[in-house]
N, C-alpha and C positions, 0 to 999 in steps of 0.2 A: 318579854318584859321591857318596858321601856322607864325612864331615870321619871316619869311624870309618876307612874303608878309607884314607887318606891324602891324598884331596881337600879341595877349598877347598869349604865349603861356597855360596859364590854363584858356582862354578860350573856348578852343576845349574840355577839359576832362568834363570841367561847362556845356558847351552845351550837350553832349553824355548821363553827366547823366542825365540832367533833359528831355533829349528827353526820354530815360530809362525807366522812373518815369513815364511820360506822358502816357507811352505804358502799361507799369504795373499797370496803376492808369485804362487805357480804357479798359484793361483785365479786371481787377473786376469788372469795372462796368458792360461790357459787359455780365458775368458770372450770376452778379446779378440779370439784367434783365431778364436773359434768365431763373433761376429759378422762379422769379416772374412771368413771363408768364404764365412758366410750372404750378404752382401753382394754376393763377388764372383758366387755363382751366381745370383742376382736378375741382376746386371747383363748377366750369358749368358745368358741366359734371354729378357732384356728386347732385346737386341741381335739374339740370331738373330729372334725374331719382328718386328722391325725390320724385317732386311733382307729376309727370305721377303714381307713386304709392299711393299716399297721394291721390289724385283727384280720382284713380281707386276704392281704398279702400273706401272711404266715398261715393263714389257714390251708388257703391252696398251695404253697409251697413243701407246706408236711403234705398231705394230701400227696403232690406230684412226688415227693421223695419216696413215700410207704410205696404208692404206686409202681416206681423203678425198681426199689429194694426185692417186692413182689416178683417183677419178672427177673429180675437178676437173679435170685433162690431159684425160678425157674427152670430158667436158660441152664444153672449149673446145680440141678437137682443133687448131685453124690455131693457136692460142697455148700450144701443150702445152709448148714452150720457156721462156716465159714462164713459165706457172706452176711448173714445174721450178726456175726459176732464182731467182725469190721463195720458194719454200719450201727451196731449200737455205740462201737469204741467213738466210732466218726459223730454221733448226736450228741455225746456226751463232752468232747472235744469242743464243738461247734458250741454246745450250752454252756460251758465253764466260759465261751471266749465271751458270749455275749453278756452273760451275766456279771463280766469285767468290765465291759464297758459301761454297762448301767451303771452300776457303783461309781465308775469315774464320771459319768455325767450325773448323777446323785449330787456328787461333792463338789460339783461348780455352781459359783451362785445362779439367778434367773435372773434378767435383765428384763425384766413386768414392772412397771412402772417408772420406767425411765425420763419418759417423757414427762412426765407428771413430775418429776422430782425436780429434772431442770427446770419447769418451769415457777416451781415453786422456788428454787432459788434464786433463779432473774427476781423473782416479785421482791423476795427479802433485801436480795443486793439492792435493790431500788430506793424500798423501801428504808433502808441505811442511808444510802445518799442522800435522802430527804430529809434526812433526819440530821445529818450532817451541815445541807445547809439554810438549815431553817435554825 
C-alpha cells in the first residue's frame, strides 16, 4: 500500500518487517526441527544396536553359564545337587544385583535432546537482546 492509493505510508515498512520476523522466526524453527529429528534418529539407531548387542551378549553368556554349570554337575556327579543349588543361589544373586541397577539407571533423567534445548535457548537469549535494543 502506498499514501497515493489511501494507505498510511509506515504501513508497508510495518508489514515487510513483520513479514521478515515471520520468515526468520519459521527459519529457526525449521532448523530446530530438523536437529531434533537428526537427534531423535541417532538416538534409534544408537538404541537398537544397543540392544541387538545386549540380547546377543546375554544370550550366549547364559548359554556358556548352563553349559559350565552342566559339566560342573558332571565332573561332581554324588554333589550334582549341590552345585545345582549354588548356582541357582549365584543367578538369583547376580539377578537381584542387576535388576538394582536398572531401577537406579530408570531414575536418572535422559540427556535426548540436549542439543536442541541449548539451542533453542541461544535463539531465545538472542532473541531478548533484541528485543532489548530495539
Amino acid at each position: 500500500m502506498s499514501a497515493a492509493s489511501g494507505g498510511e505510508p509506515g504501513r508497508e515498512g510495518l508489514y515487510s518487517a513483520l513479514k521478515n520476523l515471520l520468515g526468520t522466526l519459521l527459519a529457526i524453527g525449521k532448523t530446530r526441527a530438523e536437529l531434533l529429528v537428526s537427534e531423535v534418529e541417532e538416538e534409534k539407531l544408537r538404541l537398537m544396536s544397543l540392544w541387538a548387542k545386549a540380547f546377543g551378549a546375554a544370550w550366549l553368556f547364559a548359554l556358556g553359564i548352563v553349559m559350565t554349570i552342566c559339566c560342573i554337575a558332571l565332573l561332581y556327579w554324588e554333589q550334582r545337587v549341590l552345585v545345582f543349588g549354588v548356582a541357582a543361589a549365584s543367578f538369583l544373586v547376580v539377578g537381584l544385583a542387576v535388576f538394582a541397577s536398572l531401577r537406579r539407571q530408570l531414575s536418572r533423567p535422559s540427556k535426548m535432546f540436549h542439543a536442541s534445548l541449548a539451542e533453542l535457548e541461544t535463539d531465545m537469549a538472542q532473541l531478548q537482546r533484541r528485543e532489548r535494543n530495539q
